[in-house]
C-alpha positions in Angstrom: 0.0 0.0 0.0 1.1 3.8 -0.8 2.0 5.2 3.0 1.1 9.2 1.7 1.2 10.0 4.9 4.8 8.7 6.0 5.8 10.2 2.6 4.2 13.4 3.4 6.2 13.8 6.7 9.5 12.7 5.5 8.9 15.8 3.3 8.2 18.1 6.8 11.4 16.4 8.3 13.0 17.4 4.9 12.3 20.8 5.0 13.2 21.4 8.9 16.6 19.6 8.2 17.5 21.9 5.7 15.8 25.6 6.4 19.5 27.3 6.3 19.6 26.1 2.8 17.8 27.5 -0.8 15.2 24.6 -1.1 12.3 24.6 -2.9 9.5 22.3 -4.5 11.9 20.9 -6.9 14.1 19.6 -3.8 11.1 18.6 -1.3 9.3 16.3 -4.5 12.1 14.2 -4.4 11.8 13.1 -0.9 8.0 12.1 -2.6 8.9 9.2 -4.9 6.0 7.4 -4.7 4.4 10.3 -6.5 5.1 12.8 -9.7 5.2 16.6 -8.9 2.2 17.3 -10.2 0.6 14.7 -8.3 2.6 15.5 -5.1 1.9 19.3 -5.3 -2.2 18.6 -5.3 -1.9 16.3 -2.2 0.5 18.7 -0.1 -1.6 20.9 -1.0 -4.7 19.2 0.0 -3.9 17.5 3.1 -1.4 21.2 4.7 -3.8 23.6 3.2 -1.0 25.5 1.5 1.4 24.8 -1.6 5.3 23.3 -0.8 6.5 26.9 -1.5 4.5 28.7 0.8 4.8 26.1 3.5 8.5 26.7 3.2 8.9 30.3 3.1 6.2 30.0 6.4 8.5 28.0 8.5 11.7 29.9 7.7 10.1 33.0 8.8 8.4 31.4 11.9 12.3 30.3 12.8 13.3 33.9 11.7 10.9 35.3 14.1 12.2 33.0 16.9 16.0 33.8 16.1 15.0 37.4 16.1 14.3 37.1 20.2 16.3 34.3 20.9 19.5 35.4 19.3 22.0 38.5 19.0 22.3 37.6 15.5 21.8 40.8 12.9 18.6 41.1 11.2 20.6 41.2 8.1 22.3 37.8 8.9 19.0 36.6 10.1 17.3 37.7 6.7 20.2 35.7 4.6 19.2 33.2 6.2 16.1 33.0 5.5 16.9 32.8 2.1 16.1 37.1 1.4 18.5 39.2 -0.4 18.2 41.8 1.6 16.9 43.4 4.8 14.7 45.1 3.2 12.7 42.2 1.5 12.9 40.0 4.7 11.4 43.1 6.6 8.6 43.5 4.5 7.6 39.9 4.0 7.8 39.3 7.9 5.5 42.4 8.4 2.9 40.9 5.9 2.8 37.9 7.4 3.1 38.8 11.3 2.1 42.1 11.1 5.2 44.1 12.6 8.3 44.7 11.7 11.7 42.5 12.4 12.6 45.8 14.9 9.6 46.2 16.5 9.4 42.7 16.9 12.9 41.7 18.8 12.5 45.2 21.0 9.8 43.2 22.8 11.8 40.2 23.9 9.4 37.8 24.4 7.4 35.6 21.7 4.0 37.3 20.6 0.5 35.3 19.9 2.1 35.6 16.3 0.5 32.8 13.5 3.8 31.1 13.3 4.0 27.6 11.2 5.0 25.0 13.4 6.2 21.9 12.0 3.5 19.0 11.2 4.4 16.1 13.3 2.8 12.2 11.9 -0.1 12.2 14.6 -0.8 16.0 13.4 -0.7 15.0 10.0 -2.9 12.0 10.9 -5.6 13.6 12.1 -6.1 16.4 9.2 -7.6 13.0 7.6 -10.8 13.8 7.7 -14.1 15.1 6.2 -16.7 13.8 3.7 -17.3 10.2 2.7 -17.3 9.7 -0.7 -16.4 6.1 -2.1 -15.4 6.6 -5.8 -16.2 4.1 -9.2 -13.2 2.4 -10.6 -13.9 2.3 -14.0 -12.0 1.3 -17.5 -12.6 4.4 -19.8 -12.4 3.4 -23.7 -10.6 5.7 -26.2 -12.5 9.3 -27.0 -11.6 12.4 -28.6 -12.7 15.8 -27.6 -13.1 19.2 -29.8 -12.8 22.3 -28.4 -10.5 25.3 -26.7 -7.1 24.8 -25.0 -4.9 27.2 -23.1 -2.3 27.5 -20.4 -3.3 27.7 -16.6 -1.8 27.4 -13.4 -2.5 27.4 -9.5 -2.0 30.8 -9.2 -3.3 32.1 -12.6 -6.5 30.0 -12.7 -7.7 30.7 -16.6 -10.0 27.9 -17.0 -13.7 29.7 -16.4 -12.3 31.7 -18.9 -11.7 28.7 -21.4 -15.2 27.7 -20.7 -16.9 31.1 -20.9 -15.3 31.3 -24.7 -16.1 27.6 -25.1 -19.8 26.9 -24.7 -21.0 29.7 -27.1 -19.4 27.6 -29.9 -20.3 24.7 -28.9 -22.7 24.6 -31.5 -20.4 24.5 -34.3 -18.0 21.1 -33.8 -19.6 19.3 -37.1 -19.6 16.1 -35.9 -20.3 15.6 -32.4 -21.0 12.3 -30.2 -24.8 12.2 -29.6 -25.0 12.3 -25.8 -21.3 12.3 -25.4 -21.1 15.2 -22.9 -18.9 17.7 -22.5 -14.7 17.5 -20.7 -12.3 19.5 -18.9 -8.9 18.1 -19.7 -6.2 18.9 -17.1 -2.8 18.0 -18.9 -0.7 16.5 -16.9 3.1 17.9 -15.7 5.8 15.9 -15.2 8.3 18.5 -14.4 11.4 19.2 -11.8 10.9 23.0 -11.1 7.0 22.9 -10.7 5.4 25.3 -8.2 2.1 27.1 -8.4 2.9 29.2 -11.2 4.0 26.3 -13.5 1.5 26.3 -16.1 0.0 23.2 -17.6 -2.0 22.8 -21.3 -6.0 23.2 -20.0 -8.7 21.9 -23.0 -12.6 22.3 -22.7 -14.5 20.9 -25.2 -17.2 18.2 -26.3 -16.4 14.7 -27.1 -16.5 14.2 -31.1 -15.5 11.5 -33.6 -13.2 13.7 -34.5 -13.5 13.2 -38.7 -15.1 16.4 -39.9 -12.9 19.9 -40.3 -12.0 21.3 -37.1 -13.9 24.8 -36.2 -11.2 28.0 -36.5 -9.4 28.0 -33.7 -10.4 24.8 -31.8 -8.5 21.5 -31.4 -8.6 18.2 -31.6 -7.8 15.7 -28.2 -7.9 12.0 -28.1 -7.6 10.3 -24.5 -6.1 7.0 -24.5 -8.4 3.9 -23.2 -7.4 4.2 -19.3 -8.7 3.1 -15.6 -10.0 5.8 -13.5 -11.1 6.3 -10.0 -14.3 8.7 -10.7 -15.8 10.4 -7.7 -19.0 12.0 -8.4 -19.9 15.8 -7.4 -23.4 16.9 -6.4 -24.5 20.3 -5.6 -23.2 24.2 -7.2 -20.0 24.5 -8.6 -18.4 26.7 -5.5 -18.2 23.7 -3.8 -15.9 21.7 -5.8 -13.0 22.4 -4.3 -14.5 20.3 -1.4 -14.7 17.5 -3.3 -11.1 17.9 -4.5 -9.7 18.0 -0.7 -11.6 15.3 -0.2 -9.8 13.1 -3.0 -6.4 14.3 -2.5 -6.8 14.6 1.4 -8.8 12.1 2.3 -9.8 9.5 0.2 -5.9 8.9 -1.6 -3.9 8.9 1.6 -6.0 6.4 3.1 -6.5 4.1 -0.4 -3.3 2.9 -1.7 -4.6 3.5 -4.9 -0.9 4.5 -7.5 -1.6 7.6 -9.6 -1.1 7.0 -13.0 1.3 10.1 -15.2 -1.6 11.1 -17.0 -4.1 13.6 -17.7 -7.3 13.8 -15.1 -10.4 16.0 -16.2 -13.7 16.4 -15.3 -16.7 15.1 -17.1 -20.2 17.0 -17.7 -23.5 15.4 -19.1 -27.2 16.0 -18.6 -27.2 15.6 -15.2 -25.3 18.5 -15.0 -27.1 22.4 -14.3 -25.8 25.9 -13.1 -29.9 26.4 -13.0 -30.4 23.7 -10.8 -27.5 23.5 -8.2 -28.7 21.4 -5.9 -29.7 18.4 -7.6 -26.2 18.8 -10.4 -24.3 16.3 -10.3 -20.4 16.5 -12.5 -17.9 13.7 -12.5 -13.9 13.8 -11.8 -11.3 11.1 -13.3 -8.5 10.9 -11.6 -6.0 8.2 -13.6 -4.7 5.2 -12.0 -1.5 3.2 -12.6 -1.8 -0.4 -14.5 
């Protein structure tokens, strides 16, 4: 079985063992093997509540913050080490994220009810397991091709809506689509050293097609290979979805054992999906499994 959760903290221990260094995702992903990146970056995400990079530059300024009362050391030598360039960029990161300055913070000598990011131990990891109940399908997808819009997006830059907005008024103009077939959001899948939430990977809406007839100006052409899928099944308004995508990568993965295939997940619309009628919608997500 996949232990996410002992991989998870050897990636906490990782980062605490080496704070005084210039680490990033690239460097904490590794100590993830069972996982890619991309993968890794959703469930850190899911299970911390905040992306490898911010969770990093959190803890070095929570030790900054403690050297800063604790310690003679010059904010300038204290800021290098925290991986700033300068006093002047340390100052004014600490300040957004504490609320006072490095100064104003030592001339106190004593700790203040600061939110500092103290480091995860297993049982606190453990019990951030949690939430809904959703058991997912475990299905064999065949083949299908999709027509429609593609573009870049990222964590931090989320462009899809925007995809979809330009998207469904041309719906109407793929010549040769599947009767029935619904409609997909394709979420291309990274497999990449440096990723962080600004990597940007290939997004594509569309409608699935047979994929024969002359392509409308400006859309494309995507076939999916024949693949098996967990599918967890979303009910109720779209604002709620990212409920349902803490609960996969939070809850349900960790605990499953399920390996993550290096492929493309998406989401899957059909007639049982409606923005009109919210609470009875229901959408599907297929999240790819390994062979």
């Amino acid at each position: 079985m996949t232990d996410y959760l002992e991989q998870l903290h050897r990636c906490v221990v990782f980062v605490e063992s080496h704070l005084d260094e210039d680490i990033g995702f690239r460097n904490v992903a590794s100590q993830a093997a069972y996982l890619s990146p991309w993968h890794f970056h959703r469930v850190f995400e899911a299970v911390l509540g905040l992306t490898v990079t911010e969770y990093i530059r959190e803890r070095k300024l929570t030790t900054a913050a403690y050297a800063l009362v604790e310690s003679d050391a010059r904010i300038i030598d204290i800021a290098l080490q925290s991986g700033y360039e300068s006093q002047e960029a340390f100052s004014r990161a600490f300040k957004r994220r504490f609320g006072t300055a490095p100064g104003a913070y030592r001339e106190r000598r004593i700790h203040a009810s600061i939110p500092a990011r103290q480091p995860y131990s297993m049982e606190a990891l453990r019990s951030m397991i949690g939430g809904i109940d959703m058991e997912p399908t475990i299905v064999h997808k065949p083949e299908f091709t999709i027509v429609g819009l593609e573009g870049p997006s990222s964590q931090a830059n989320n462009r899809i809506p925007a995809l979809w907005d330009a998207f469904l008024p041309r719906g109407g103009e793929i010549k040769d689509p599947v009767p029935g077939g619904g409609s997909y959001g394709i979420c291309g899948y990274l497999d990449v050293k440096t990723m962080d939430e600004n990597t940007e990977w290939t997004e594509t809406v569309g409608a699935e097609a047979y994929g024969k007839a002359p392509l409308p100006q400006g859309m494309v052409k995507k076939t999916m290979p024949a693949r098996r899928y967990a599918v967890f099944c979303h009910k109720g308004a779209l604002d709620t979805l990212r409920t349902t995508y803490d609960y996969i990568y939070k809850t349900y993965l960790p605990k499953s054992g399920l390996a993550l295939a290096h492929a493309d997940d998406f989401e899957y619309y059909d007639q049982r999906f409606s923005l009109s009628d919210p609470e009875r919608s229901e959408m599907f997500i297929y999240i790819p499994l390994a062979d």
